[in-house]
C-alpha positions as CSV (number, residue, x, y, z in Angstrom):
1,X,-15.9,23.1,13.8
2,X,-15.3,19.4,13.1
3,X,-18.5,16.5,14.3
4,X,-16.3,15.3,16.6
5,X,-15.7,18.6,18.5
6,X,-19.2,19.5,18.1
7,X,-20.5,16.5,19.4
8,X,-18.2,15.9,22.5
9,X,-19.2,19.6,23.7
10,X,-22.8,18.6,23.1
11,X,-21.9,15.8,25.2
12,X,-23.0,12.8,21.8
13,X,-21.6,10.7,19.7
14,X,-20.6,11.7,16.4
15,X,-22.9,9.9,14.3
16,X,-25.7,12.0,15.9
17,X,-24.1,15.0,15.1
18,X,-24.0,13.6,11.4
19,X,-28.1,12.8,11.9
20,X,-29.0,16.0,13.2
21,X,-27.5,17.8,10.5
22,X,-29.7,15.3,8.1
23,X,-33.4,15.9,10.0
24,X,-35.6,18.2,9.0
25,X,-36.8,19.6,12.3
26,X,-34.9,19.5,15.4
27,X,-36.3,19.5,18.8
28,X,-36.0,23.1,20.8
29,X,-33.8,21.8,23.3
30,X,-31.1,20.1,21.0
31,X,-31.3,23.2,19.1
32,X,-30.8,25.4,22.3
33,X,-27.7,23.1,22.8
34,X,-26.3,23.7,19.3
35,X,-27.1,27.1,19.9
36,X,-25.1,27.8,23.0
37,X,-21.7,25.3,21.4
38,X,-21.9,27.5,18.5
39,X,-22.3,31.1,20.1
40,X,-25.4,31.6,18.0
41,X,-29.4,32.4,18.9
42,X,-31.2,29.4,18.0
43,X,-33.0,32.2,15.9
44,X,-29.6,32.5,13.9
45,X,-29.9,28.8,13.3
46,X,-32.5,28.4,12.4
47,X,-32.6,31.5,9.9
48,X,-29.5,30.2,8.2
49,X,-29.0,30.1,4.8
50,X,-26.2,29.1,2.9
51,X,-27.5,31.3,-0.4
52,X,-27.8,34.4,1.6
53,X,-24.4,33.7,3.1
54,X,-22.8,33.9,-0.6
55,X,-24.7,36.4,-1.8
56,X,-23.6,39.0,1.0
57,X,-20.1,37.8,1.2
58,X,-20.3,39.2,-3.1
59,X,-22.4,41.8,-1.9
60,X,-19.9,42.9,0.7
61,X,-17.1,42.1,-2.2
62,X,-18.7,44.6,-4.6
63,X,-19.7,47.7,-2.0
64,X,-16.4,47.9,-0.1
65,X,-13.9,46.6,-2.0
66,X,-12.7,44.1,0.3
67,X,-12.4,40.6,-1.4
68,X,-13.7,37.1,0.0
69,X,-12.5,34.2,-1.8
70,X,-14.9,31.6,-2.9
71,X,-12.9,29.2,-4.6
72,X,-14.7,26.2,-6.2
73,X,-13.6,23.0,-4.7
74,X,-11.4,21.7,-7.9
75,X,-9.2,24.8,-8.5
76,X,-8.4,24.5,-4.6
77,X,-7.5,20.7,-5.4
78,X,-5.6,21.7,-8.7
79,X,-3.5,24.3,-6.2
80,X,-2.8,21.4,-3.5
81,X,-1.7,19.0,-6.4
82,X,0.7,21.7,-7.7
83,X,2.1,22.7,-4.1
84,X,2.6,19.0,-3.7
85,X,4.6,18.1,-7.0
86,X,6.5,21.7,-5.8
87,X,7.4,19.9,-2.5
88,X,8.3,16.8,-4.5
89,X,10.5,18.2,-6.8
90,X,12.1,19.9,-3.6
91,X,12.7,16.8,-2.0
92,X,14.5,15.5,-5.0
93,X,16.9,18.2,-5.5
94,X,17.4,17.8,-1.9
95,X,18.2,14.7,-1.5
96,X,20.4,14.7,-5.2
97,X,22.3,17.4,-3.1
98,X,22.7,15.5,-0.1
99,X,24.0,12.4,-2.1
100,X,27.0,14.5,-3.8
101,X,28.0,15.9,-0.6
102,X,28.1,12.7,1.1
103,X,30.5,11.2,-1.7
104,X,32.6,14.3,-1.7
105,X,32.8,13.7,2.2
106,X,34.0,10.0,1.7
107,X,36.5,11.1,-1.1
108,X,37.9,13.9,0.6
109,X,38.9,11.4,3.7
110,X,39.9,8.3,2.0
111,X,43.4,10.2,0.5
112,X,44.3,11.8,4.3
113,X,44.3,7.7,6.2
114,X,45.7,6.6,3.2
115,X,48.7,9.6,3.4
116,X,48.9,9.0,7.2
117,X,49.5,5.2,6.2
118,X,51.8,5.4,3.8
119,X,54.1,8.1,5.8
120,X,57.5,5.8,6.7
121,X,59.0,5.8,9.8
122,X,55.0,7.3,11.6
123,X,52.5,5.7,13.4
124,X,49.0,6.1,13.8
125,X,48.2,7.8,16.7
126,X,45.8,5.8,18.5
């Protein structure tokens, strides 16, 4: 959940958000608040742990089988930056594409007014 979110349900301004998350100790009722935006026990708030978190998600990994992806924060930039010259190079051929069919599209109608022109004894329909 984004400050912003969390701190228009809280009913704050954003910055405050950004303090609480920087205080030491939080006062019960602000807590109680948190609590009840996030869907959590203040208990579970105040119990969290971000190295317990990691070490049950490879916990969980290793027991069951099931995979959870913590990918450090340059290989999911590297991936981004490769997507992104992907796109690019898309974009190119694209547009190189689009350029040839627009001159085809002007040669192929220059020779039928010129035809329709040239035609004695016709006119142009108009």
């Amino acid at each position: 959940m984004k400050q912003t979110t969390f701190a228009k349900s809280l009913g704050i301004a954003q910055q405050n958000v950004s303090k609480m998350e920087n205080k030491k100790e939080i006062s019960i009722e602000k807590l109680e608040a948190a609590a009840k935006v996030l869907g959590l026990t203040v208990e579970a708030i105040e119990k969290f742990n971000e190295k317990n978190i990691l070490n049950n998600n490879i916990a969980l990994e290793q027991g069951t089988g099931q995979t959870n992806h913590v990918y450090p924060v340059k290989e999911i930039i590297e991936y981004f930056k490769e997507e992104l010259v992907k796109k690019d190079n898309k974009i190119e051929e694209l547009t190189e594409e689009l350029e040839e069919y627009r001159k085809s599209k002007r040669k192929s109608s220059k020779p039928k007014e010129a035809k329709l022109k040239s035609m004695p004894g016709k006119q142009a329909v108009q």
